[in-house]
N, C-alpha and C positions, 0 to 999 in steps of 0.2 A: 524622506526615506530614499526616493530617487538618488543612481548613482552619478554625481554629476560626471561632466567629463572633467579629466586632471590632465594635466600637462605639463607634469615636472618632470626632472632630468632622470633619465632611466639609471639601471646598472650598468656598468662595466663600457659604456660608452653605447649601448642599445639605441637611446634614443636616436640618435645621429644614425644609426644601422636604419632603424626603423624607417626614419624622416624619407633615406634614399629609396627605399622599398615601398612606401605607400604611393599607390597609385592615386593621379589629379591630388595627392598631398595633403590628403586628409579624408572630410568624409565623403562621401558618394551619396547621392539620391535611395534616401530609404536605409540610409544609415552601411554604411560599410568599409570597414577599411580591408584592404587587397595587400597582397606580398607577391613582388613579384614570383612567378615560378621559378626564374634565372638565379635569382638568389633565396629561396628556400630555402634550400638545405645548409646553408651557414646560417639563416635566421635558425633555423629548429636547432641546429648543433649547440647555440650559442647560449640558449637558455639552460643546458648543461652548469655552466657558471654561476647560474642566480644564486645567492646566499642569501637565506632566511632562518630563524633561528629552530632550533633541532631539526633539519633537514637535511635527508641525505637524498639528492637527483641520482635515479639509477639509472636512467636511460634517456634519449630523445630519438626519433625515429622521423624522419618524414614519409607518410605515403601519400601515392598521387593515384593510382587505383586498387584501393581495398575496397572488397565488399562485404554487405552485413547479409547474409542471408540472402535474396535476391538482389537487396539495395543495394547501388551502387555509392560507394560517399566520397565525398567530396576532398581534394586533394588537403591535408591536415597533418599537423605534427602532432607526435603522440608523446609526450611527457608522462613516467613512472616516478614516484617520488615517495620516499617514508620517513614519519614524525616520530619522536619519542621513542625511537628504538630501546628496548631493555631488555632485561632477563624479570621474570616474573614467577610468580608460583611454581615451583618443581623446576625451577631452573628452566623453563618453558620461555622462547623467543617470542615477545611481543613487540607490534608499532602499529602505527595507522598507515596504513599504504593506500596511494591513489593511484590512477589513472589521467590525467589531463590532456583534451584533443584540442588542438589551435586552429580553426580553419583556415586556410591563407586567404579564403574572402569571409570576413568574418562580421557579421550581424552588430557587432558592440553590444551584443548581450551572453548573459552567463547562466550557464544552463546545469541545476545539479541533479542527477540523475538518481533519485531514490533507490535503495538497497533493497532483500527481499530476506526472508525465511527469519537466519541468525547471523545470516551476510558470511564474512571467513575468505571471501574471494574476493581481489578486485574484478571486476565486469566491467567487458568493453566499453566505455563512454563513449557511444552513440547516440545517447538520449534515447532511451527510450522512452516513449510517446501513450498518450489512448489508445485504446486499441482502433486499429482500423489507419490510423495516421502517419507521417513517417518519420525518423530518427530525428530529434531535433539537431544532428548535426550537418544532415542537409541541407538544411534554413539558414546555416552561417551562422549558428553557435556554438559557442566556446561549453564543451560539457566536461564534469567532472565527474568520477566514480570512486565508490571508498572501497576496503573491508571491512571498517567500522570497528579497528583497532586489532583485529586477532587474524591468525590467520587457521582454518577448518579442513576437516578433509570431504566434507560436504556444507550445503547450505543447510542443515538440519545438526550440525554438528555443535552443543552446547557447553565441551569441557571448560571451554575459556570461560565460563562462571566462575571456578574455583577461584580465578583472581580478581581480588576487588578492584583492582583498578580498568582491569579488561572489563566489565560490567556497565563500570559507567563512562569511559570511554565507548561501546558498544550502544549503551543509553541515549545519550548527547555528546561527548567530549570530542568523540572524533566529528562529527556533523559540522560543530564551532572550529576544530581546527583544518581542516580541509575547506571549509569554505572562505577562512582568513586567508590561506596562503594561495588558492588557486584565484583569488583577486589579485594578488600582489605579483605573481604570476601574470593573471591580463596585465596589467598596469606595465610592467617590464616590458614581455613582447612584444606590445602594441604602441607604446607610449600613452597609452589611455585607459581611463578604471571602464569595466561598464557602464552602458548606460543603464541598463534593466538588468536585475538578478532575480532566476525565479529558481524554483524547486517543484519536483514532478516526478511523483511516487506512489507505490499501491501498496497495500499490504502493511508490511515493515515498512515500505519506503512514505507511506502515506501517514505512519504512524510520528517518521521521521520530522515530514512536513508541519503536521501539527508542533511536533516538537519543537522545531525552528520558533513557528508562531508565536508560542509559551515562553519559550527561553531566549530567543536571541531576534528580540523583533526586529532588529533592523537590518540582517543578514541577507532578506528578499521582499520582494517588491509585489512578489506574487507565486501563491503554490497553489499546486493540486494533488489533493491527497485520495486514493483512492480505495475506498476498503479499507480502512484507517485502522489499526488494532490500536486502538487510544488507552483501554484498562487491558492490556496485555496480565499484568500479575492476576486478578482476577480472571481475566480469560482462559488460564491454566485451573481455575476449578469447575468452569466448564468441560474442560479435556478429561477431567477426572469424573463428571456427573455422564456425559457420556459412556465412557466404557463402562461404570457400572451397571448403565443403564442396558447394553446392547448385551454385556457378560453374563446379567440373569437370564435372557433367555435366550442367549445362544447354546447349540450342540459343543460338546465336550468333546475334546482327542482324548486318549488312553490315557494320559497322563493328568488327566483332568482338567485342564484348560481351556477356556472361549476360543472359539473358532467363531470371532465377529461375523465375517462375510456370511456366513450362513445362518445368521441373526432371521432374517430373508431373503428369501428368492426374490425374483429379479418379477414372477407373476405379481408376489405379493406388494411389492411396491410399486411395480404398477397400478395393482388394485385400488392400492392407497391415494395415487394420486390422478387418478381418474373419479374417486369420488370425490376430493377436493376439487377436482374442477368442476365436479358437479355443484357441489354444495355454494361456491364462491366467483362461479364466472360470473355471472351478470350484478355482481356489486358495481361495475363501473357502468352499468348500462347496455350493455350488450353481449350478450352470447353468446359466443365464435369459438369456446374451447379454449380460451388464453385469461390468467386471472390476471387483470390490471390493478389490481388493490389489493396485494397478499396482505397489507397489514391490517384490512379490515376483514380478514378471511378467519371465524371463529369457526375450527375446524373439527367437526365431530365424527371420531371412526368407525362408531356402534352401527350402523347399518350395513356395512362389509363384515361386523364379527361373525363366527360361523355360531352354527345354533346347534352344531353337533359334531361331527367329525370334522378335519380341518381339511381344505379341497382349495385348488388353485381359485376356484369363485369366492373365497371367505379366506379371512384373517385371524386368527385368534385371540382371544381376549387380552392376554399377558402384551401379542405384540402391540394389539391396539394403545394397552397402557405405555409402554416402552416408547411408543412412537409420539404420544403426547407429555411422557416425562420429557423426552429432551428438548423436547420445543418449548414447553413452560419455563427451563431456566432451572440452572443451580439452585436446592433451597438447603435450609439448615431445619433441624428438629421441629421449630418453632415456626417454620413458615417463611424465614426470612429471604428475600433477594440474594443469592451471592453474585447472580449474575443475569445480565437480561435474559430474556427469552427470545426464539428464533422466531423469523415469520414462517408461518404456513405457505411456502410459495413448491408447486409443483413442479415449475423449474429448477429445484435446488439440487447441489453437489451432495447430497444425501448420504448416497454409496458410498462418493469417494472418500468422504469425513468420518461416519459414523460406522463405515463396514470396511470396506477395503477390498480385496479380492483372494487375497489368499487365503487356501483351503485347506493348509495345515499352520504348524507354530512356526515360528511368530505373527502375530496379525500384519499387517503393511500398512491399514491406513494412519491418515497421518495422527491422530489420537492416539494408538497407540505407541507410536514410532518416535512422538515427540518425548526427547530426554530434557528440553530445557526448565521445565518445571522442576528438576531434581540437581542441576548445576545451576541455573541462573535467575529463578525467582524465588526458589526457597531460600530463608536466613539463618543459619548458616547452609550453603549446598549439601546436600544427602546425596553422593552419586547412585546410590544404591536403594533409594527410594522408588516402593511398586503404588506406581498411578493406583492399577487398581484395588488399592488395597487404603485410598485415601479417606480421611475421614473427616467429614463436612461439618464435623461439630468442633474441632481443636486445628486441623488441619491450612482451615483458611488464612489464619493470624500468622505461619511462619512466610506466606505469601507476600503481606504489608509493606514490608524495609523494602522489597522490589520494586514498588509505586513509585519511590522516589525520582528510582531514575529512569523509570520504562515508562511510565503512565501520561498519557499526553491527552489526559481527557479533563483538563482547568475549562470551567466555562470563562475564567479571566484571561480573557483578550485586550484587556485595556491597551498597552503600550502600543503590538501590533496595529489594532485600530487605530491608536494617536497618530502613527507614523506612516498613515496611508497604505498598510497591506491589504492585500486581498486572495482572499481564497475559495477555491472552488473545495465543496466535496461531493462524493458520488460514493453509493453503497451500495451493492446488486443485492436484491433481498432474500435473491436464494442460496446466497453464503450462508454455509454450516458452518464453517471452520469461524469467522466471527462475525458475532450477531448484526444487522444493520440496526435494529432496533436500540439496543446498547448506543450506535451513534446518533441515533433520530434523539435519544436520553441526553445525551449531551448537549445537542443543539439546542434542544428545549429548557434545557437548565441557561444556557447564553441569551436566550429569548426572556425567560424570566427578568439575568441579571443586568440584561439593556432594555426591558420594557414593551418589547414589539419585536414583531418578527422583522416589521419595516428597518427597524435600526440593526439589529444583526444580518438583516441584506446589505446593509451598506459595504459589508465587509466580507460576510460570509454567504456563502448559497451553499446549499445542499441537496443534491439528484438521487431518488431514489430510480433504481432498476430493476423493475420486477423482470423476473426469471433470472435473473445471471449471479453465476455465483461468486467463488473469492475472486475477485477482482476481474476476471472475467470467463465464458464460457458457460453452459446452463440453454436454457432456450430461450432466452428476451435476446431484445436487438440490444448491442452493444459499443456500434459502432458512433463515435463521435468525436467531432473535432473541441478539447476543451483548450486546448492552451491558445489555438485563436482568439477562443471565447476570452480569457483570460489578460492574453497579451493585450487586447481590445478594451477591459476593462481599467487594468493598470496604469496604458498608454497611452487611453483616448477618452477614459474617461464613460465608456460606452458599458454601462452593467449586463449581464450576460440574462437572456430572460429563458424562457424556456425552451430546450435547447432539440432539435432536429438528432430524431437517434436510427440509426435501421440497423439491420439483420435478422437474427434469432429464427427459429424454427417453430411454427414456418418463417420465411423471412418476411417482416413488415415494419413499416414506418409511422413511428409514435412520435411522442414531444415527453423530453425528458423535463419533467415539471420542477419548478423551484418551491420548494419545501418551505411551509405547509400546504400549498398549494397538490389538487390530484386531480390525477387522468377522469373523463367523464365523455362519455358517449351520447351526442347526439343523434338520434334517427333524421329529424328536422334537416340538418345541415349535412350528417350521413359520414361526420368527423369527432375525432377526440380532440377534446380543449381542455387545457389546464382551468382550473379554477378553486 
């Protein structure tokens, strides 16, 4: 699966450019080739030229100091590029447009930078990283970014459903063609393919990664996916079991509509989750106010209900029910699964998923805000389809034909694994917005289909995050370095074992445990250890 190095004749007379520009004439200690600074800018100009098939280069740029936010990055050419340009549904312009950054000292690795929400924009290729870590394009890699075929007037923007071919270019098609040409791309500028390709993404972008894994195993070498939406079509009937759930007992405006946010005050859920820590802090062994094991936290709200009037010390029966329908999970008439249940974790984005903040109409959180359930995973789109108004007994089946091309939750990793990849996942367990348990479901179903968790380590690991929620933020620490961890497994062979995490509120320093594996508290030793 490694990319080897290639050394054939560039375009347009590149290689010869190339040869005079690389510094000591090849690679450098710890892998690198260099471009001069003197001649940059006719290297970056040059790749204007490249020809590839439906390609149109819209730009190249060199900068020598941009910064990302406080980061300063490293002197790089910036490459814009679009595929498949057409006209599509309503005469509506579609293409896949990327981003490509060259560093002039560059790692000889190839960095793809996972999308988010419903994508629609290209995003600076910086690489972005773990939290806490920094751009992988200060490292000296080559990073790519897409829009994933469409282009949005937000990242929550879901019209580009109405076209079927925007769908599944959006699915996978743009993923496989952005990652073919910005190789052929390295190979050009540098005179060399990479030597390592990984993928590093959360969300969307982690859903992408799996996706890669499933579809096109030999595309990378190594990903990390994070917060993985793997059953996205089904995750859209959780969007809909939620607002029902919060609209029966939220206050009405005049007009007669859920006013979410005020589902609960801000006492009441604290209420709520201060007896969850009562009831589940010392599952790991000690008692400090922080649950380390939400998913063995069976969380019961009847001793907060009020026994009479309702008073900021008590909760009321309907919310206590509400608060444990959504965490139990989608069901249908019959009892049936539509979709996982959430963990019980105190740390979770609760408000920002299931309530939101606004105190008139429209709601804002993201449940009710999400239109892509009515353009891009119903069959055929309903633009005009009301979430709350969805029904759990007929409703679930026009979801299905979306699996095909959204869904990156196969426990069939065969080829992948053949071909030497490796992936990390991480899932903070107090995501609302998608379940972790839902992925702990998957991994366990891979465990099944290889026989041992030992043999699905070989390839996979999985870090659960108590308190932090969609991909990050929540009160667990969250800070860690995975693509070290990663690059180290890939490269050296060295498997990633359980991994050094800090922050979170309070701020503390835990061991992100590899999956099955959990946090456990010794008095004895007066530390947590995986086991």
């Amino acid at each position: 699966m490694t990319n080897n190095r290639a050394n054939g004749p560039g375009r347009m007379g590149r290689a010869a450019l190339v040869a005079g520009l690389i510094a000591g004439l090849g690679t450098m200690p710890g892998w690198a080739v260099e471009i001069a600074a003197d001649s940059a800018a006719g290297w970056c100009e040059s790749l204007s030229g490249f020809a590839y098939p439906d390609l149109r280069i819209d730009s190249t740029e060199l900068r020598l100091d941009e910064m990302s936010g406080e980061t300063s990055l490293p002197p790089h050419c910036v490459l814009t590029g679009y595929m498949e340009e057409r006209k599509g549904v309503d005469d509506v312009a579609f293409s896949t447009g990327f981003e490509l950054r060259l560093p002039l000292d560059w790692n000889e690795r190839f960095y793809f930078q996972g999308g988010g929400g419903t994508d629609g924009s290209i995003r600076p290729a910086v690489g972005t990283n773990t939290a806490g870590q920094p751009p992988a394009l200060t490292m000296g890699y080559a990073v790519v970014s897409t829009d994933a075929g469409h282009t949005g007037s937000n990242g929550r923007d879901a019209s580009f459903g109405l076209d079927p071919k925007a769908r599944i270019d959006w699915g996978y098609n743009s993923l496989d063609l952005v990652t073919g040409v910005s190789k052929s791309l390295l190979q050009s500028a540098y005179d060399m393919a990479p030597r390592y390709s990984y993928l590093v993404g959360a969300s969307n972008g982690g859903r992408q990664g799996l996706t890669a894994a499933q579809r096109f195993a030999n595309h990378f070498d190594g990903i990390i996916a994070g917060a993985p939406i793997i059953s996205q079509s089904r995750g859209h009937v959780a969007t809909a079991w939620d607002l029902a759930a919060m609209a029966e007992i939220a206050p009405r405006d005049a007009e007669g509509r859920p006013l979410l946010s005020e589902a609960y005050s801000q006492a009441d859920t604290d209420l709520i989750f201060a007896e969850m820590i009562a009831q589940c802090d010392g599952l790991d062994g000690l008692e400090d106010g922080i649950i380390d094991l939400p998913l063995r936290c069976q969380y019961d709200p009847s001793p907060i209900v009020c026994e009479g009037e309702k008073t900021d010390s008590c909760i009321t029966a309907v919310q206590a029910e509400a608060f444990v329908k959504v965490h139990e999970g989608a069901r249908n008439a019959a009892g049936e699964q539509l979709y996982a249940p959430f963990p019980y974790d105190p740390g979770s984005d609760f408000r920002r998923w299931k309530l939101g903040t606004a105190t008139e109409w429209p709601n804002n959180n993201p449940r009710a805000t999400n239109t892509s359930i009515r353009y891009v995973f119903m069959t055929p789109p309903d633009p005009d389809f009301d979430s709350f108004a969805f029904d759990f007994e007929t409703d679930p089946a026009t979801l299905e034909g979306s699996a095909e091309f959204s869904s990156a939750n196969s426990p069939n990793m065969d080829a992948f694994r053949f071909a030497g990849g490796k992936v990390i996942v991480y899932h903070g367990t107090g995501d609302q917005g998608v379940s972790a348990i839902d992925t702990v479901d998957w991994y366990d179903a891979m465990i099944e289909r290889y026989g041992s968790a030992e043999a699905v380590q070989d390839f996979a690991r999985l870090y659960l995050m108590p308190g932090v929620g969609h991909v990050s933020g929540g009160t667990g620490p969250e800070l860690f370095d995975g693509l070290d961890a990663l690059v180290a497994w890939v490269e050296d062979g060295v498997a990633p074992g359980h991994l050094p995490v800090s922050g979170g509120t309070p701020d503390r320093e835990r061991l992100l445990c590899v999956y099955p594996a959990e946090t456990r508290y010794y008095a004895a030793s007066a530390a947590f250890i995986c086991e």
